[in-house]
N, C-alpha and C positions, 0 to 999 in steps of 0.2 A: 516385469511388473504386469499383473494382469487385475481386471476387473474396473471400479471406480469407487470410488466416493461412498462407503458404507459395506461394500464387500472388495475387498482387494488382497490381490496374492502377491509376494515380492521374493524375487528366488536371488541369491547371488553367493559369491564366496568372498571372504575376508581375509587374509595374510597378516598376520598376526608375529611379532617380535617381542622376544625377550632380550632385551639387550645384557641382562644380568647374566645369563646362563649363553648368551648369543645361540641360541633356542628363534625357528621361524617356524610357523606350520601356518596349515592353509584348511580354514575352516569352512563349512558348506552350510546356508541357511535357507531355510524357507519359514517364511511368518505369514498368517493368516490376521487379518484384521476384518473384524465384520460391524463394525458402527460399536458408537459408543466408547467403552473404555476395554472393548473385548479385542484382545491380541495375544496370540499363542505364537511363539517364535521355535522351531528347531532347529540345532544345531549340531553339527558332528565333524570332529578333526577329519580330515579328508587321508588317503592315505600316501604317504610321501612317495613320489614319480608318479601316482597315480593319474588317468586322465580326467579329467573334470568331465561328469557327469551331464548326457545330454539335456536333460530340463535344465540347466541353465542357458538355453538357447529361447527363447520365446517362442517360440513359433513350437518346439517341442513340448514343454510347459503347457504351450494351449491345449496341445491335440492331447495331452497326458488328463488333463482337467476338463476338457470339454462338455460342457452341460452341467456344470457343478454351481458355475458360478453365481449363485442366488440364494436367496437366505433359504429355501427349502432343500438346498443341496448342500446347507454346511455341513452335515455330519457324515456325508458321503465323499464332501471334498476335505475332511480333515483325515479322512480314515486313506484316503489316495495318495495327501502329501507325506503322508507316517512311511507310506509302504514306498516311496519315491525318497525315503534317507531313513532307511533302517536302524535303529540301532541309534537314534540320535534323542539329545538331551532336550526334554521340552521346559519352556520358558513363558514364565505369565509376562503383565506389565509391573505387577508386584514383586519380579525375583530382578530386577534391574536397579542398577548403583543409585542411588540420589538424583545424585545430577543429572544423570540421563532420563530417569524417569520424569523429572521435572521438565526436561526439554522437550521429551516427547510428550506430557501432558501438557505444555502448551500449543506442542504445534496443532495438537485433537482440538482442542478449545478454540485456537483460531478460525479452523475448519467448522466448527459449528456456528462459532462468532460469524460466520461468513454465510453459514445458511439462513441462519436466521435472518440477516440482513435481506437477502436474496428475497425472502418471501416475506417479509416488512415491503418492502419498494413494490410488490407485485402487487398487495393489499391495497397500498398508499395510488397506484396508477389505478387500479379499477375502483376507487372509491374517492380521489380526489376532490371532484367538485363537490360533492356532501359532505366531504371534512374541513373542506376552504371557505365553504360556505357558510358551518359550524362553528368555525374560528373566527369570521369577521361579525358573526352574531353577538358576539359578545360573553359566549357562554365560557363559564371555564374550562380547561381541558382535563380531559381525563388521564391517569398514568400512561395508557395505552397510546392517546392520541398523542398525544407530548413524545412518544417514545417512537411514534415513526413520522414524527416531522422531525425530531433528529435524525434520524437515520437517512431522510430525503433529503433534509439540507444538508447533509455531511454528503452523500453522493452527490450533490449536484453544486457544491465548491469543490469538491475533488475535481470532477468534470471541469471546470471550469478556469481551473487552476493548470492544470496539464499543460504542456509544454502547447504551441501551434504553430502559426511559421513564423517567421524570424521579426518583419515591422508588426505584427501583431500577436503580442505571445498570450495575451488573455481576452475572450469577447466582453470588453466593459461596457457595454450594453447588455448584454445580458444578466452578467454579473448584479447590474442594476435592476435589472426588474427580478431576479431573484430578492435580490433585498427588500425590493418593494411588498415583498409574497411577505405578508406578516408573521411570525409565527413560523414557517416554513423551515427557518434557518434555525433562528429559537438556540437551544446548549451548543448546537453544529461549534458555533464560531468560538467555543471554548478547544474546542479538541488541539492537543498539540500537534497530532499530525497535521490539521489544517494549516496551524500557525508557520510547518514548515514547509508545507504545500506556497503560502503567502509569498515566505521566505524566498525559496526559490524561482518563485514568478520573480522577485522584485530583485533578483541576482541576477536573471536572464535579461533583464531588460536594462539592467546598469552594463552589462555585458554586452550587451547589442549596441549600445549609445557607446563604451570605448573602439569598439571593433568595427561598427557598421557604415553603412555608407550616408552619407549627410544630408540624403533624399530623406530618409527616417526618421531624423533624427526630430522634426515637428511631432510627428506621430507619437513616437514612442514619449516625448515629456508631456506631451498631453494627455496618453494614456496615466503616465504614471502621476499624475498631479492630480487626475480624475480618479485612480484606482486611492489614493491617500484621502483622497476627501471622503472616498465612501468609505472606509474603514474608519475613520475616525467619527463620521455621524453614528459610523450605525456598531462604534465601539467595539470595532473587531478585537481580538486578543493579537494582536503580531510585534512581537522585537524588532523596532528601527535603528539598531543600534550599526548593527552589517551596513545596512543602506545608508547611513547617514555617513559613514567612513568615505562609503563607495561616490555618494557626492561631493565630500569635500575635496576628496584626493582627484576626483573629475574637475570639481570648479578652478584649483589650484592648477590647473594642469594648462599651459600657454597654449601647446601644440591645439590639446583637444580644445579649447574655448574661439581659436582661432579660425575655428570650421564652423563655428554658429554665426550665423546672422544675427541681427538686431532682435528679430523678434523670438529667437530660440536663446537666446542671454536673460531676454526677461522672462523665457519658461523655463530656465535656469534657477531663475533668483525665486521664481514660485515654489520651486519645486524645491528651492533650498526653505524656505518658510514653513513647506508641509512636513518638511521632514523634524521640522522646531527650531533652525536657526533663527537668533532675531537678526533684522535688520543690520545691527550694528557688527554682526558676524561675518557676514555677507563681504568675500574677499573684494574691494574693489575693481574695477573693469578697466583695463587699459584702451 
């Protein structure tokens, strides 16, 4: 694979089976993609004992193409890949199956989903304090502005959601002053990836209170009693359906209740309440 993100070259060979006819050959391709929805693939059966052709080496490839790889050298560098697989079948994005086409248009779409984002956040950091500013004015938001305070709050609960070290898997304090950022968060807290971003924080830290050592274990139920109070003020979307299991099957559990002290039983029984136990649920304490 040569180039990046808007021009790129990918050389390789494919082994291909017929199991009907027990037919195998061994096919040779080079595709050109240069932005967009533009990609030209060639392909040609190789020939059988044959040895596989040195541009399939990278380094050969490079020095074969060298200086080509820019959009002012694409038709120099298409006319060099034709003469490096002579004699080979060419291939739009149009002459590919359904389903592959579909798979490879979303992975392009990603890829653009991804740029755009990129230069949303860049916008959003050299213009922050005038659009923060803007927002706490009272004035309504504009499509645009609305569209990269999503974007900001969805990268900076992603950020903050990521795994960290083991007694503190989320900065809930910062967490918190994101929340406080009005507006900032806004659709973010709809996204299901977030919600399984949530998810997983609140997996690793019922995970860390079965596993962990009993020095943490204050820490980590007060993280989690404080991380459930702010999603529930500020009406995060998250399934506590996982975590609620994952407490009762902890509270129920003699061994692990037996490593808490008095005042980690009653961040036990909070943390059973945040999760919507009532009271009368609430296993009793031997």
């Amino acid at each position: 694979r040569l180039g990046g993100r808007g021009m790129e070259i990918i050389a390789g060979a494919v082994t291909l089976r017929d199991r009907r006819v027990a037919r195998e050959s061994r096919v040779l391709c080079l595709a050109l993609y240069s932005g967009d929805s533009r990609l030209a693939i060639l392909a040609k059966e190789a020939a059988p004992g044959g040895e596989d052709p040195s541009w399939l080496r990278r380094e050969e490839l490079e020095a074969a193409l060298r200086g080509e790889l820019n959009a002012a050298g694409a038709l120099n560098l298409w006319e060099k890949m034709t003469a490096l697989l002579p004699g080979a079948s060419r291939f739009v994005l149009e002459d590919l199956l359904p389903h592959c086409r579909r798979q490879l248009l979303g992975a392009l779409v990603e890829e653009l989903y991804d740029d755009i984002k990129t230069h949303a956040m860049n916008i959003f950091h050299c213009h922050q304090n005038l659009m923060m500013l803007n927002r706490s004015s009272g004035q309504s938001l504009s499509w645009m502005e609305r569209f990269l305070f999503r974007v900001m709050g969805e990268a900076e609960l992603k950020r903050l959601f990521a795994p960290a070290e083991f007694d503190r898997p989320v900065n809930l304090p910062a967490l918190t002053g994101l929340m406080n950022k009005r507006g900032l968060v806004g659709l973010a807290k709809e996204e299901p990836m977030l919600a399984e971003a949530g998810q997983m924080f609140l997996d690793k830290v019922f995970h860390s209170l079965r596993e962990g050592q009993s020095a943490h274990f204050k820490t980590l139920l007060t993280e989690l009693t404080g991380f459930l109070k702010l999603i529930r003020d500020e009406n995060f979307n998250l399934d506590l359906w996982g975590s609620q299991n994952q407490w009762h099957s902890l509270r129920a559990d003699a061994a692990f209740m037996a490593r808490l002290g008095a005042e980690e039983r009653g961040l036990m029984d909070e943390l059973g309440r945040g999760l919507g136990f009532s009271a009368d649920f609430l296993i009793p304490q031997s």
